[in-house]
DRENDOGU-312598 format. One record per residue: x, z, y of N, C-alpha, C, CB in turn; residue number from 1. Coordinates in nm, 2 decimals. Glycine has a CB too. Example, Ala and Ser with C-alpha at 12.3 -4.5 7.8 and 13.67 -1.06 7.14 Angstrom:
BEGIN
NODE/nc1/nc3/nc2/cac1/cac3/cac2/cc1/cc3/cc2/cbc1/cbc3/cbc2/nr
NODE/1.32/0.78/-0.57/1.23/0.78/-0.45/1.32/0.78/-0.33/1.13/0.90/-0.45/1
NODE/1.28/0.71/-0.22/1.37/0.71/-0.11/1.29/0.79/0.00/1.41/0.57/-0.06/2
***
This chain:
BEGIN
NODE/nc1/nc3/nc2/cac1/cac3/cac2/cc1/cc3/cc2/cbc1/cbc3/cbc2/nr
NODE/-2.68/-3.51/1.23/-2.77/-3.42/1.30/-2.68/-3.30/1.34/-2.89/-3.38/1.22/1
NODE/-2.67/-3.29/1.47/-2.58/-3.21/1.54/-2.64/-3.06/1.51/-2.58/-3.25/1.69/2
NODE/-2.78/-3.05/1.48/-2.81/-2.87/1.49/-2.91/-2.91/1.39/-2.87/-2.76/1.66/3
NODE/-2.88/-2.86/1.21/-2.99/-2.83/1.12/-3.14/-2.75/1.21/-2.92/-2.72/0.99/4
NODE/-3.12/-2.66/1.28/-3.24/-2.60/1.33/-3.30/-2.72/1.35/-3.23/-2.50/1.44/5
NODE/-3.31/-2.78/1.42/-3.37/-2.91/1.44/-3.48/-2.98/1.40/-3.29/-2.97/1.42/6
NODE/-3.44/-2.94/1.24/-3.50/-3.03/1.12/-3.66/-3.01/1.10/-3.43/-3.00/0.99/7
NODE/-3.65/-2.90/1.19/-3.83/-2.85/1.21/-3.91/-2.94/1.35/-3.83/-2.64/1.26/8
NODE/-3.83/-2.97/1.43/-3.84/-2.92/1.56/-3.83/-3.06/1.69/-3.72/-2.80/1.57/9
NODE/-3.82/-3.15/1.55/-3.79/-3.29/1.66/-3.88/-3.32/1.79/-3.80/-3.44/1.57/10
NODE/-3.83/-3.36/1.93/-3.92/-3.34/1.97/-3.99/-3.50/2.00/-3.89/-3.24/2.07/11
NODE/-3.85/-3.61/1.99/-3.93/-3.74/2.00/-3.79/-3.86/1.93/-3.99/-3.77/2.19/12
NODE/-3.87/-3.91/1.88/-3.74/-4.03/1.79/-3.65/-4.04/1.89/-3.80/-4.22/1.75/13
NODE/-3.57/-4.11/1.81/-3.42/-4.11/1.90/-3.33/-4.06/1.83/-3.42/-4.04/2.03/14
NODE/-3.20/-4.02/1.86/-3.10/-3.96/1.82/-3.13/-3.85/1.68/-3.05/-3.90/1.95/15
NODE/-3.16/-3.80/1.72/-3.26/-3.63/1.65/-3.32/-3.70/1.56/-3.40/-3.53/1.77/16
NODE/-3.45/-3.80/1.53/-3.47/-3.90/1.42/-3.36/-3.97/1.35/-3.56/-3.99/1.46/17
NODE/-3.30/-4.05/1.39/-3.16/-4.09/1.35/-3.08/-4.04/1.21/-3.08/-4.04/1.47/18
NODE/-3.08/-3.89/1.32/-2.97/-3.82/1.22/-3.05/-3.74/1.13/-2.86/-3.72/1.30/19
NODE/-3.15/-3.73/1.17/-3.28/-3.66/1.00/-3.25/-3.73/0.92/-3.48/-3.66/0.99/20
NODE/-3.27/-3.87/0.94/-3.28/-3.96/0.81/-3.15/-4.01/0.76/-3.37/-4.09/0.82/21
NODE/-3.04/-3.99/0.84/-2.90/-3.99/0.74/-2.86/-3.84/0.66/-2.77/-4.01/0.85/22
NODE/-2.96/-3.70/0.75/-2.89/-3.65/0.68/-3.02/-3.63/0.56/-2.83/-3.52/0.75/23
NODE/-3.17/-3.69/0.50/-3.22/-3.71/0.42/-3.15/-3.78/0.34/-3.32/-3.75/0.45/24
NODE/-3.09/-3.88/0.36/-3.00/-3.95/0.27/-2.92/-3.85/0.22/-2.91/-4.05/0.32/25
NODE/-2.85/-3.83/0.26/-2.77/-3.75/0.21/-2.78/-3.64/0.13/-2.72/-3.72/0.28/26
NODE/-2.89/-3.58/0.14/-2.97/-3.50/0.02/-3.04/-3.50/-0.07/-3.03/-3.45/0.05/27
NODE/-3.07/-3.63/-0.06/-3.15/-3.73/-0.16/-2.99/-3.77/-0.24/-3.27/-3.91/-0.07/28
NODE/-2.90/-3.83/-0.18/-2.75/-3.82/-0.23/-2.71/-3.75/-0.36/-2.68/-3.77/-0.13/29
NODE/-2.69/-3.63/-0.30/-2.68/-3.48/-0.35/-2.74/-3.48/-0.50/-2.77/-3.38/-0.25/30
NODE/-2.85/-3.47/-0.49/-2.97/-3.45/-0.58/-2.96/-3.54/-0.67/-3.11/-3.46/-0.52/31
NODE/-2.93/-3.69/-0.65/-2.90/-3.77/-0.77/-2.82/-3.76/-0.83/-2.89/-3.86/-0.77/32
NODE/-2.67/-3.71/-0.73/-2.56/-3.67/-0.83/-2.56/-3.57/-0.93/-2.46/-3.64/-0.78/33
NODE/-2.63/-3.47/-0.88/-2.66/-3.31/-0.95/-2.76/-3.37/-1.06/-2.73/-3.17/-0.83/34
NODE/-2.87/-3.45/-1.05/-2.91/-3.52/-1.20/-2.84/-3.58/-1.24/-3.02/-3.60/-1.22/35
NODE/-2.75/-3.63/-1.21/-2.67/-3.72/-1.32/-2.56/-3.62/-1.40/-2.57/-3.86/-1.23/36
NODE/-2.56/-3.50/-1.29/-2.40/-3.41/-1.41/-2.44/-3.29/-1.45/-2.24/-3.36/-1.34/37
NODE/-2.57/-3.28/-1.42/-2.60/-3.18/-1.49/-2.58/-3.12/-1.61/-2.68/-3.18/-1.49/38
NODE/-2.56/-3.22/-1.69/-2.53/-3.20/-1.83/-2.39/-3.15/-1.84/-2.56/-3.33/-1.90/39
NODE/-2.33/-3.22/-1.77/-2.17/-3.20/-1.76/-2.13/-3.07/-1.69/-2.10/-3.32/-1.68/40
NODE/-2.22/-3.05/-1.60/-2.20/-2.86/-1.54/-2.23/-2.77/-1.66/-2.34/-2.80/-1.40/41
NODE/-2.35/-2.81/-1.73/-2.38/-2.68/-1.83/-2.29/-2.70/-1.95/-2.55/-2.66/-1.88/42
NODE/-2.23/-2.84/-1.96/-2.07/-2.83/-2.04/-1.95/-2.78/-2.02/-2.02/-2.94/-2.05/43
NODE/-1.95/-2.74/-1.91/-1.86/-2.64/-1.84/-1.88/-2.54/-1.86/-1.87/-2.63/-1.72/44
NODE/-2.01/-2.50/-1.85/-2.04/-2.35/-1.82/-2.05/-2.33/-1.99/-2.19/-2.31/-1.70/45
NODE/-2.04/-2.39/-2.10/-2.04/-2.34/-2.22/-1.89/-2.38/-2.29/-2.16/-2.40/-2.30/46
NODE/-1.79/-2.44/-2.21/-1.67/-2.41/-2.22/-1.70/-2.58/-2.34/-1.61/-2.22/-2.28/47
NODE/-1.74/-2.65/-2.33/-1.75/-2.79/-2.39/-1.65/-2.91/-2.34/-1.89/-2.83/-2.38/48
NODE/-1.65/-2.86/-2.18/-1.57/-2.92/-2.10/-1.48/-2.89/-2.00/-1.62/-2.97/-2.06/49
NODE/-1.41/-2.91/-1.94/-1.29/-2.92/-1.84/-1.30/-2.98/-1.69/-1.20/-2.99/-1.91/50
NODE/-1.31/-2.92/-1.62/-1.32/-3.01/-1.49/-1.32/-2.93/-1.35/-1.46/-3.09/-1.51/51
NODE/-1.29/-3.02/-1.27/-1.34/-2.92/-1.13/-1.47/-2.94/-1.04/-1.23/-2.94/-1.02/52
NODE/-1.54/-2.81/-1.08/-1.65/-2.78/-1.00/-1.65/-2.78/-0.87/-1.68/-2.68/-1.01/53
NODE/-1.54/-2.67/-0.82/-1.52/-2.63/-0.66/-1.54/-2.77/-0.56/-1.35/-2.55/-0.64/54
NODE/-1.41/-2.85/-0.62/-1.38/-3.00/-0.57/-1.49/-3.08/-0.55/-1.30/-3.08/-0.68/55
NODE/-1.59/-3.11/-0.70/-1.72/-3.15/-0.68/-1.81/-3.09/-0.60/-1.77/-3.14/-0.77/56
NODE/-1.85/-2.98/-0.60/-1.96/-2.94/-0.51/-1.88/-2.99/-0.36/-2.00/-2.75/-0.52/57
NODE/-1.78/-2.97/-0.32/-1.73/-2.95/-0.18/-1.79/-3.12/-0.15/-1.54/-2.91/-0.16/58
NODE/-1.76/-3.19/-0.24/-1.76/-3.33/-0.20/-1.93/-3.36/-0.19/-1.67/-3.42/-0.33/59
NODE/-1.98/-3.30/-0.29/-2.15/-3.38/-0.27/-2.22/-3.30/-0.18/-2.26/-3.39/-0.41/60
NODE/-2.22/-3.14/-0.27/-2.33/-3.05/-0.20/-2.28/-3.06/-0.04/-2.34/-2.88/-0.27/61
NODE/-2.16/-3.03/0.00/-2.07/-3.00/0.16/-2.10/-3.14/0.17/-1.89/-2.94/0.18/62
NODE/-2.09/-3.21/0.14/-2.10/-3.35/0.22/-2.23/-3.34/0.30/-2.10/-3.49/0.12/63
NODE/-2.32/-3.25/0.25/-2.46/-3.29/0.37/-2.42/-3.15/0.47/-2.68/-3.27/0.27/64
NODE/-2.39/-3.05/0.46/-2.31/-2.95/0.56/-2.20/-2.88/0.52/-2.39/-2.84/0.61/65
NODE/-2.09/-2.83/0.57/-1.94/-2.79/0.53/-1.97/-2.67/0.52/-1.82/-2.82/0.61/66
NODE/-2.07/-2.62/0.60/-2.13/-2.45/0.53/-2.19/-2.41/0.46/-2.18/-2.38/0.57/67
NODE/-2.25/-2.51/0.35/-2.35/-2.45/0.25/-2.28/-2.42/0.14/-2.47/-2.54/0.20/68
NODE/-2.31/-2.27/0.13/-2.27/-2.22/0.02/-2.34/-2.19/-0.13/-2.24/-2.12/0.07/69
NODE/-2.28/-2.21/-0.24/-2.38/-2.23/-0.38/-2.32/-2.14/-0.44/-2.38/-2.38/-0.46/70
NODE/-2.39/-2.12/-0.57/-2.33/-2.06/-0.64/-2.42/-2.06/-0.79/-2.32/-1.93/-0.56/71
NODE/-2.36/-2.07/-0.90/-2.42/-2.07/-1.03/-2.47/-1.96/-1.15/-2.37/-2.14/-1.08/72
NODE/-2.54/-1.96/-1.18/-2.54/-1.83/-1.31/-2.68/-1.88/-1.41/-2.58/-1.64/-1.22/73
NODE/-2.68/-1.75/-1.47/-2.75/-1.79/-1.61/-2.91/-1.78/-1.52/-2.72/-1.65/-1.78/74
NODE/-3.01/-1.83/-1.60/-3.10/-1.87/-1.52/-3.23/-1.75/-1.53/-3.13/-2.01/-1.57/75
NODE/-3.26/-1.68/-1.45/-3.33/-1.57/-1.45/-3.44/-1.52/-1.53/-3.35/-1.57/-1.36/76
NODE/-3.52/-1.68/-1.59/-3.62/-1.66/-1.68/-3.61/-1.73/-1.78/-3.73/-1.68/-1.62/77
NODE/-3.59/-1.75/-1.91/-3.54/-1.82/-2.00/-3.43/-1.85/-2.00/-3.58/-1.89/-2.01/78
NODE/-3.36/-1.97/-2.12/-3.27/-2.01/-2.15/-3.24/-2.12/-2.01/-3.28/-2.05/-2.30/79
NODE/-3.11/-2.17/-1.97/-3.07/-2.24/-1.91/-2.93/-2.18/-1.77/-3.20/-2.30/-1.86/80
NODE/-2.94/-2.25/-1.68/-2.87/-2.20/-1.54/-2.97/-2.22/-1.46/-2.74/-2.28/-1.48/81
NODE/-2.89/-2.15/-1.33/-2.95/-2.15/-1.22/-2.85/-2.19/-1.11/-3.03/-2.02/-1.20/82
NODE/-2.84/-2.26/-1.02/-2.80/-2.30/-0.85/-2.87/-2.28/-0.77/-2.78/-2.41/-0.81/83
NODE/-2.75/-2.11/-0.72/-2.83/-2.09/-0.60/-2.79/-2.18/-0.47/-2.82/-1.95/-0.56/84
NODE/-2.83/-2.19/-0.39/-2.77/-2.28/-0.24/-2.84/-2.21/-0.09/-2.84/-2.48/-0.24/85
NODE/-2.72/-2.13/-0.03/-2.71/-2.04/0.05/-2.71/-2.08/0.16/-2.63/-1.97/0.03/86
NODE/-2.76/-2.07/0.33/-2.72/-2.07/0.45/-2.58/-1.98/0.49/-2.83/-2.04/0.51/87
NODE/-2.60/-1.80/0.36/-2.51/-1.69/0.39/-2.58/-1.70/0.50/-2.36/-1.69/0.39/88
NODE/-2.46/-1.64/0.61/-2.46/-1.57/0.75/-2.50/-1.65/0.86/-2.34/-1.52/0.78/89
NODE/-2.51/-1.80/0.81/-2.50/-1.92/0.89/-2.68/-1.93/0.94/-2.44/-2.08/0.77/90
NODE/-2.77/-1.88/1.00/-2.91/-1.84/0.95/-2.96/-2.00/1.06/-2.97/-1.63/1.01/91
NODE/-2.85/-2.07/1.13/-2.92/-2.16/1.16/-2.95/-2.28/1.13/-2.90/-2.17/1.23/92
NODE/-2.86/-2.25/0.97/-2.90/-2.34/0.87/-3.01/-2.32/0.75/-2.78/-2.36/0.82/93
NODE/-3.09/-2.21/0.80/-3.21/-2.22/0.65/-3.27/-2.32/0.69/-3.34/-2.09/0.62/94
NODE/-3.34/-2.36/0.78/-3.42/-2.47/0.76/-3.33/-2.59/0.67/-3.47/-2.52/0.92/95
NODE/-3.24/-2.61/0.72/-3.16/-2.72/0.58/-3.21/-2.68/0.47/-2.99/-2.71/0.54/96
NODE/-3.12/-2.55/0.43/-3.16/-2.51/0.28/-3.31/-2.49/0.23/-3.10/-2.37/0.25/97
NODE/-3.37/-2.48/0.29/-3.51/-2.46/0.26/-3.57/-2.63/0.23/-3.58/-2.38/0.40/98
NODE/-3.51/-2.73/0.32/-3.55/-2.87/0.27/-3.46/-2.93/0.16/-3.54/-2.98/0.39/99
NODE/-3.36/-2.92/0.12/-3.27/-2.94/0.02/-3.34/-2.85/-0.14/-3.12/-2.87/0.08/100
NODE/-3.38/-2.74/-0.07/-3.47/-2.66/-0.19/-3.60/-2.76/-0.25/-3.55/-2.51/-0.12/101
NODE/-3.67/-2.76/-0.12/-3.82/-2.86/-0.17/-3.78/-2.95/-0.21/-3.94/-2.91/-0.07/102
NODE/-3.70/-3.03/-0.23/-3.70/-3.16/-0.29/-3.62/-3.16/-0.41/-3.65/-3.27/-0.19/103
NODE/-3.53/-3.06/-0.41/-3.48/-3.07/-0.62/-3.54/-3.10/-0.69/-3.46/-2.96/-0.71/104
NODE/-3.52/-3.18/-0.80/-3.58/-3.21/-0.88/-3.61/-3.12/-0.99/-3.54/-3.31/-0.91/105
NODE/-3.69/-3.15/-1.06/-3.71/-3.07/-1.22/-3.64/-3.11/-1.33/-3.85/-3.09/-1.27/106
NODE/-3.57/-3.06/-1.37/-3.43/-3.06/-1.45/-3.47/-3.00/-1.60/-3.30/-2.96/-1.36/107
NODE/-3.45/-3.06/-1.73/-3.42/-2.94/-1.84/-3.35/-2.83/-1.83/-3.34/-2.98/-1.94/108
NODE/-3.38/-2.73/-1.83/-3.30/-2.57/-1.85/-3.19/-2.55/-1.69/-3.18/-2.57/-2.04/109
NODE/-3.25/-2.61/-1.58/-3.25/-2.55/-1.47/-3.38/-2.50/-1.40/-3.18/-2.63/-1.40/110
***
């Protein structure tokens, strides 16, 4: 999908449908991997484990856009983390982030 804005805005199948549902894959992608290592991120983040983050995210989360920016911390209401996932300055990418948002799953102590 050539322009995330889009993702609101299709106006008829074709090309524009096409590329929604590869880049749905790909978010649905995302999301499975981030359940599968979750455990292994907050083994990181308690110094249990060793590994590269940066490398990872670039590869799953960037694999659905090269400009989404993330970022992690302690989780604002209770025990756990939190991932944030940013458009930044890029503002013609919220609609992405805003669909990547609605579909996270529900996670232990994220």
């Amino acid at each position: 999908m050539q322009n995330p804005t889009r993702w609101r805005f299709a106006e008829q199948p074709g090309a524009e449908e096409r590329g929604r549902t590869a880049l749905q894959h790909r978010i649905q992608s995302w999301w499975r991997e981030f359940a599968r290592k979750h455990r292994e991120i907050d083994d990181l983040f308690s110094r249990r484990a060793k590994w590269d983050l940066p490398a990872w995210m670039t590869r799953h989360l960037q694999g659905i856009h090269p400009e989404l920016m993330w970022e992690y911390g302690a989780a604002l209401k209770g025990n756990g983390n939190r991932l944030v996932i940013t458009a930044e300055s890029q503002r013609y990418l919220r609609p992405l982030v805003e669909e990547i948002l609605r579909t996270a799953p529900a996670l232990p102590a994220w």
